[in-house]
Backbone as XML, in Angstrom:
<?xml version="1.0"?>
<chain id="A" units="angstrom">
  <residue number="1" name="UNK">
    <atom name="N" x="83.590" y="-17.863" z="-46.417"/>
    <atom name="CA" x="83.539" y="-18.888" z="-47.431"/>
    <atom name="C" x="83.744" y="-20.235" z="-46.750"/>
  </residue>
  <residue number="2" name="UNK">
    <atom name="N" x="83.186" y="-21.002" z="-46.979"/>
    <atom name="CA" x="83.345" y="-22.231" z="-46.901"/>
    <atom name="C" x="83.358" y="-23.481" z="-48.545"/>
  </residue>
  <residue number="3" name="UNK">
    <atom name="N" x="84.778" y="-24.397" z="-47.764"/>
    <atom name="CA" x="84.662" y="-25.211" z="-48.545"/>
    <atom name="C" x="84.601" y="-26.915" z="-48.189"/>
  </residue>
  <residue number="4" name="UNK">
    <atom name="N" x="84.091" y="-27.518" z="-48.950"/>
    <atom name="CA" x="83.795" y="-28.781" z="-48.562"/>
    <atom name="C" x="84.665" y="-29.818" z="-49.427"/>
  </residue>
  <residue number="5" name="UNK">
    <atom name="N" x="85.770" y="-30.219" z="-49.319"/>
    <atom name="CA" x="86.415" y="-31.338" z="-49.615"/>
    <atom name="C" x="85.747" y="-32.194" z="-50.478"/>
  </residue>
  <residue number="6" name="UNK">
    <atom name="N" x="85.681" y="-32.549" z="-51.856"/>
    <atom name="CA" x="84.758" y="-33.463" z="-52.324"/>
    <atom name="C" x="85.622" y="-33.736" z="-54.121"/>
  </residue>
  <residue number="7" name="UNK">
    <atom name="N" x="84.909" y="-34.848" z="-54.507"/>
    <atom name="CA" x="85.779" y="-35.488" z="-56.176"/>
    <atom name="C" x="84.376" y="-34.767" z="-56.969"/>
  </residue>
  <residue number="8" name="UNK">
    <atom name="N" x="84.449" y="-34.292" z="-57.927"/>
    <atom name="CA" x="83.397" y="-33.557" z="-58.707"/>
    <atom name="C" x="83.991" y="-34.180" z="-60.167"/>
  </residue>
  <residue number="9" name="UNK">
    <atom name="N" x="82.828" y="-34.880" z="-60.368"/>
    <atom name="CA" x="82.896" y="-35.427" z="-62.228"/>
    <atom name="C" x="83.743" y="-34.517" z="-62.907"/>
  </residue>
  <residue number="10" name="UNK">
    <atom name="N" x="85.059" y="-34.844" z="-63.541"/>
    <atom name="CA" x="85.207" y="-33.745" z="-64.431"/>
    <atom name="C" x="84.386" y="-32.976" z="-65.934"/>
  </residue>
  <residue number="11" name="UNK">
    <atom name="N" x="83.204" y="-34.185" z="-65.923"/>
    <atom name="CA" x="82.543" y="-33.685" z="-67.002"/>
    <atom name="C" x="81.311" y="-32.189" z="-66.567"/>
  </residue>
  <residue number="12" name="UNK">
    <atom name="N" x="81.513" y="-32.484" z="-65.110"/>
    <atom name="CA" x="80.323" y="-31.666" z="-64.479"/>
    <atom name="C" x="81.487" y="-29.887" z="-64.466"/>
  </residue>
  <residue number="13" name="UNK">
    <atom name="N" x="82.608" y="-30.206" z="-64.304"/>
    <atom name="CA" x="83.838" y="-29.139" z="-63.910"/>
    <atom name="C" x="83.689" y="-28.652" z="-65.206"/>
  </residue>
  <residue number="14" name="UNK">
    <atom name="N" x="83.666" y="-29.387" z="-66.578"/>
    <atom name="CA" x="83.663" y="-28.798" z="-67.683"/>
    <atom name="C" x="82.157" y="-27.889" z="-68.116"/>
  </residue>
  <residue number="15" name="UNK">
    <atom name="N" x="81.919" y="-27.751" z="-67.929"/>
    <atom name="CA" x="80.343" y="-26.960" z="-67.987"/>
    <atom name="C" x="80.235" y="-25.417" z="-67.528"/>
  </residue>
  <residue number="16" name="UNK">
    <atom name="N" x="80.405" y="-24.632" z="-68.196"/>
    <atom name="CA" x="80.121" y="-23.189" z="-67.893"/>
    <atom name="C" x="79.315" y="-23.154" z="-66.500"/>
  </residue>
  <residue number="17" name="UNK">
    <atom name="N" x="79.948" y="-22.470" z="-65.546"/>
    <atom name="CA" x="79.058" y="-22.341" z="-64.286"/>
    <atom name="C" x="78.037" y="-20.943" z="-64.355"/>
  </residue>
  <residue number="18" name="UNK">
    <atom name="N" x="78.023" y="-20.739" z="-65.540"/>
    <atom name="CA" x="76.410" y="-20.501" z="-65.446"/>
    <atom name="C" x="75.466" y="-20.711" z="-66.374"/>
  </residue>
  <residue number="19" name="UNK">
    <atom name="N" x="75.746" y="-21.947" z="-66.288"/>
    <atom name="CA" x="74.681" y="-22.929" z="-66.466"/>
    <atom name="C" x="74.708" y="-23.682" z="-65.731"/>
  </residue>
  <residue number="20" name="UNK">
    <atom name="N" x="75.288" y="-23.478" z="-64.230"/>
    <atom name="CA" x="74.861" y="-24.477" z="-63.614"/>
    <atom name="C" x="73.938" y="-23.689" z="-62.172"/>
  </residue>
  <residue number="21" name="UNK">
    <atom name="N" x="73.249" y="-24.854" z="-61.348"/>
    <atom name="CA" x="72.534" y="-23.885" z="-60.179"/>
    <atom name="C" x="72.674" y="-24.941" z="-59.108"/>
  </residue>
  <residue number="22" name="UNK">
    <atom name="N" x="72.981" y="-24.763" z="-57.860"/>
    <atom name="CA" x="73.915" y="-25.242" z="-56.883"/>
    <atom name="C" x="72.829" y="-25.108" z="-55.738"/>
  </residue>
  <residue number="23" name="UNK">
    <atom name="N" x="72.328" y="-26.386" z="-55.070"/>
    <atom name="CA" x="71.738" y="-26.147" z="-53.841"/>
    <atom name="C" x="72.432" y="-27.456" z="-53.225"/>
  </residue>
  <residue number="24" name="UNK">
    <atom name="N" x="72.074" y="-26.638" z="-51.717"/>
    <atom name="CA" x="72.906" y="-27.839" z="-50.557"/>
    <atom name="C" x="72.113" y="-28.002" z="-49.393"/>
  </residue>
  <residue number="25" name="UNK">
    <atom name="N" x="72.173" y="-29.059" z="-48.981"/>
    <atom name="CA" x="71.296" y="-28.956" z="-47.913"/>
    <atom name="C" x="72.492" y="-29.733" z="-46.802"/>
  </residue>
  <residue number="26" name="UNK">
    <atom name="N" x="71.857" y="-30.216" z="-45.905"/>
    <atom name="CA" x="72.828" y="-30.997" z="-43.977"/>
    <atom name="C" x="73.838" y="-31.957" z="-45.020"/>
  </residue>
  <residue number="27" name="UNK">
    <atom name="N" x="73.003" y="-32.855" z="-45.860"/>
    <atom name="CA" x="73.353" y="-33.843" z="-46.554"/>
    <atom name="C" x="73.628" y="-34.372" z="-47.896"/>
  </residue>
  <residue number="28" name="UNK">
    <atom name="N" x="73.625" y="-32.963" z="-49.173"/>
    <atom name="CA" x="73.284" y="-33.645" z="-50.049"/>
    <atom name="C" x="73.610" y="-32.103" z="-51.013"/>
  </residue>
  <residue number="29" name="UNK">
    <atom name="N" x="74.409" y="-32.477" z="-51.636"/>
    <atom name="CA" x="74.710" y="-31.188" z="-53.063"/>
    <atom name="C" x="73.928" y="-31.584" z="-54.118"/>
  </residue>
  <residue number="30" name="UNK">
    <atom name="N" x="73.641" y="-30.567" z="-54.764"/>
    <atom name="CA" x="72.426" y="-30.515" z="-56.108"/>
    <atom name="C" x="72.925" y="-29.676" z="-57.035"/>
  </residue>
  <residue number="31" name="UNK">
    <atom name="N" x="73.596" y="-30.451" z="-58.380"/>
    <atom name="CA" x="73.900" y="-29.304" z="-58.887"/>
    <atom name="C" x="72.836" y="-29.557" z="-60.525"/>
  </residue>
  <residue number="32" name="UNK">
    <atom name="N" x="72.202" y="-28.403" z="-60.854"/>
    <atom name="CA" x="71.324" y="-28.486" z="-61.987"/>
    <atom name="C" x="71.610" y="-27.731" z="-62.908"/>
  </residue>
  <residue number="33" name="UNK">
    <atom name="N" x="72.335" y="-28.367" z="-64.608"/>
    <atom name="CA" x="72.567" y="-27.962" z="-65.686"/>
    <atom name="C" x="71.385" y="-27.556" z="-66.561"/>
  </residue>
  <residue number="34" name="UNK">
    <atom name="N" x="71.877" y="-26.022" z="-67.063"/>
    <atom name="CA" x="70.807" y="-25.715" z="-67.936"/>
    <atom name="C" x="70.944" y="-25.712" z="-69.576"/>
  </residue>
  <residue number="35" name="UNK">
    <atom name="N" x="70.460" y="-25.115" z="-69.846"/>
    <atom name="CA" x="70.306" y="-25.341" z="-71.566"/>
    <atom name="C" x="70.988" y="-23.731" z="-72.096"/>
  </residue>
  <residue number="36" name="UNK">
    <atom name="N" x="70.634" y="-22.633" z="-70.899"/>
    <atom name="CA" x="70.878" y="-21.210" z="-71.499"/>
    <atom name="C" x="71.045" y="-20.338" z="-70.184"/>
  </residue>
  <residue number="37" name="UNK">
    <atom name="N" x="72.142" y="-19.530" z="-69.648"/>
    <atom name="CA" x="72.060" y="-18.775" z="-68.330"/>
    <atom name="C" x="70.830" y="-18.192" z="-68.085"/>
  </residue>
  <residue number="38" name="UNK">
    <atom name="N" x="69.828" y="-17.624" z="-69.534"/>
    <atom name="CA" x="68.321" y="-17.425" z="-68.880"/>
    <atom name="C" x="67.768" y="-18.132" z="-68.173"/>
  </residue>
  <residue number="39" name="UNK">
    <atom name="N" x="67.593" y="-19.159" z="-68.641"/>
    <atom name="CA" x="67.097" y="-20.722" z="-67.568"/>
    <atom name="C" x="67.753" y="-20.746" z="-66.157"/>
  </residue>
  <residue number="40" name="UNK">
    <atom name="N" x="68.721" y="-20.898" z="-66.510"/>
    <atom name="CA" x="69.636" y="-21.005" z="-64.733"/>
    <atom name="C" x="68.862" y="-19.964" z="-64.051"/>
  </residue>
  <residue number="41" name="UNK">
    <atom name="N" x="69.014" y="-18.642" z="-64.326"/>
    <atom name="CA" x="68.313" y="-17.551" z="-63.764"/>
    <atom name="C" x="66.757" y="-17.797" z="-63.428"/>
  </residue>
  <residue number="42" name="UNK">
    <atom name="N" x="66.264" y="-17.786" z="-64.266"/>
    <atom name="CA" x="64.749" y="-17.990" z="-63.974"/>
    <atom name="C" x="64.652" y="-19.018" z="-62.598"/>
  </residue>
  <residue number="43" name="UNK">
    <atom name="N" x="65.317" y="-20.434" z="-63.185"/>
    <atom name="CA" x="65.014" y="-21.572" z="-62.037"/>
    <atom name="C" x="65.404" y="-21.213" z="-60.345"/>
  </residue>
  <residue number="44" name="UNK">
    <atom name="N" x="66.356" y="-19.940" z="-60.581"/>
    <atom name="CA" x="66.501" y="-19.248" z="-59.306"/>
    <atom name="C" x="65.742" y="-18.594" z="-58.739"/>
  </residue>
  <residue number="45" name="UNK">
    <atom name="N" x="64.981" y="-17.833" z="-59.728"/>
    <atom name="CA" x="64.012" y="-16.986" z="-59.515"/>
    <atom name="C" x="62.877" y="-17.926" z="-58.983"/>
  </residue>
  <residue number="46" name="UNK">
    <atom name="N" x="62.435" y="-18.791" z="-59.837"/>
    <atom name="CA" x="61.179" y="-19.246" z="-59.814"/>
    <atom name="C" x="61.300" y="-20.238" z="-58.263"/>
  </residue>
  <residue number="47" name="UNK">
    <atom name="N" x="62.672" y="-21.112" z="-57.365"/>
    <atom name="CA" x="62.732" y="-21.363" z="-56.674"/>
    <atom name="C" x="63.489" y="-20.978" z="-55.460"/>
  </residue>
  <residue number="48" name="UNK">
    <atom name="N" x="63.229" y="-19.647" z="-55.132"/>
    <atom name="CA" x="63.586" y="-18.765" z="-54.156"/>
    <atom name="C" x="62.685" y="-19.371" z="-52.915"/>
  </residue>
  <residue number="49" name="UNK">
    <atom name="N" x="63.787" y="-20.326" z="-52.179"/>
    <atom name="CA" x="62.606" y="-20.553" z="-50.704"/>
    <atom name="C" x="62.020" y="-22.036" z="-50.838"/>
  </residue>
  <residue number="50" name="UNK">
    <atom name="N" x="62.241" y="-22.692" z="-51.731"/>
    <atom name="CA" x="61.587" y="-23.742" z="-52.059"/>
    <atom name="C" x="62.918" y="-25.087" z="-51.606"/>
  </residue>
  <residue number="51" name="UNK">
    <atom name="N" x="62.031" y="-25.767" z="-50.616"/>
    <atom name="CA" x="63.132" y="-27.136" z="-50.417"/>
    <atom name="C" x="63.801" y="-28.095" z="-51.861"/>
  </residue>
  <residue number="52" name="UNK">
    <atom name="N" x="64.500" y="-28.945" z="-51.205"/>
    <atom name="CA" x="65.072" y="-30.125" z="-52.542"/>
    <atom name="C" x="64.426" y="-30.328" z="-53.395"/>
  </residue>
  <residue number="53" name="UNK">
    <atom name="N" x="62.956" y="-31.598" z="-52.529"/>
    <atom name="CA" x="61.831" y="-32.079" z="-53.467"/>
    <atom name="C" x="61.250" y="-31.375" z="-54.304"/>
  </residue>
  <residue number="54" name="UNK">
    <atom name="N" x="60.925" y="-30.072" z="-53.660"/>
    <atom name="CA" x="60.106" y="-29.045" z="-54.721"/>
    <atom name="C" x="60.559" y="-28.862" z="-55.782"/>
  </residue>
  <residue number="55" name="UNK">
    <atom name="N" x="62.086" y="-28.438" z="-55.274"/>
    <atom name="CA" x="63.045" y="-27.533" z="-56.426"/>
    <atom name="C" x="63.388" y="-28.379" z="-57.741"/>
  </residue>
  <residue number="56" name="UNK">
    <atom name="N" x="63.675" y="-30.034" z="-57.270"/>
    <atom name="CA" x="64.000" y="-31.316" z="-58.303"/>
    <atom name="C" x="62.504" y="-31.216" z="-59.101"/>
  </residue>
  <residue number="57" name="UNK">
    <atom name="N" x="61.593" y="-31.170" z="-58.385"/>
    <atom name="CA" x="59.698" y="-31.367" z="-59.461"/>
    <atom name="C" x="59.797" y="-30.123" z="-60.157"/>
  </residue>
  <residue number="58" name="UNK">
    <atom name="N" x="60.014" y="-29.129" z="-59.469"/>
    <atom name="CA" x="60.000" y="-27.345" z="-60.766"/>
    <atom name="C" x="60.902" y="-28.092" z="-61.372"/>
  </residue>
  <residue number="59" name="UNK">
    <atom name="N" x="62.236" y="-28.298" z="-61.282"/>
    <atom name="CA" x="62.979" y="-28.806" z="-62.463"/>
    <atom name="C" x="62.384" y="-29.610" z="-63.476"/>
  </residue>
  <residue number="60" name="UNK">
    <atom name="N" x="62.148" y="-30.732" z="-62.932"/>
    <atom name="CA" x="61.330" y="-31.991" z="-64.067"/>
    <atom name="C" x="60.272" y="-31.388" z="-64.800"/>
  </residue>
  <residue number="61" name="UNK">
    <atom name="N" x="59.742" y="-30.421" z="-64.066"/>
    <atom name="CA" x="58.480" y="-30.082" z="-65.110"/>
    <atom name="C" x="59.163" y="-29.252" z="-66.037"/>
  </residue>
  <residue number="62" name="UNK">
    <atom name="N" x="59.419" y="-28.238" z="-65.913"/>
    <atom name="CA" x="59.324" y="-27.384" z="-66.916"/>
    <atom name="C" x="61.505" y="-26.973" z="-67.424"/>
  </residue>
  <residue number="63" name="UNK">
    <atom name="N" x="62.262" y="-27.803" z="-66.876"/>
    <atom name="CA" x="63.658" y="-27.830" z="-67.698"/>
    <atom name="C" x="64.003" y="-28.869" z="-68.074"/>
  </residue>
  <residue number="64" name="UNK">
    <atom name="N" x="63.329" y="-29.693" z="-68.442"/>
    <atom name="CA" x="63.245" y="-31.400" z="-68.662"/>
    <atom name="C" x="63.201" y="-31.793" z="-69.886"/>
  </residue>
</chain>
């Protein structure tokens, strides 16, 4: 496990974590709220393998 030292919105802490979906890259945490844990799931599914940019545009299109 690793952890990374960091201040996290408490409004983001309040949010069922699953509804949420968590990517990280060298530089940069991503965390993306959904509407229903189906969604969270799917957006995992549907971006298995897929970098930041991609993963933020699947988002905008179709959980937006």
């Amino acid at each position: 496990m690793f952890c990374i030292k960091t201040e996290i919105p408490q409004e983001i802490c309040e949010i069922d974590d699953e509804l949420k979906a968590i990517y990280h890259s060298k530089d940069t945490v991503c965390i993306w709220v959904f509407k229903t844990r189906a969604d969270r799931n799917r957006f995992t599914d549907e971006t298995v393998g897929m970098l930041k940019d991609k993963r933020e545009k699947h988002f905008e299109s179709f959980y937006i």
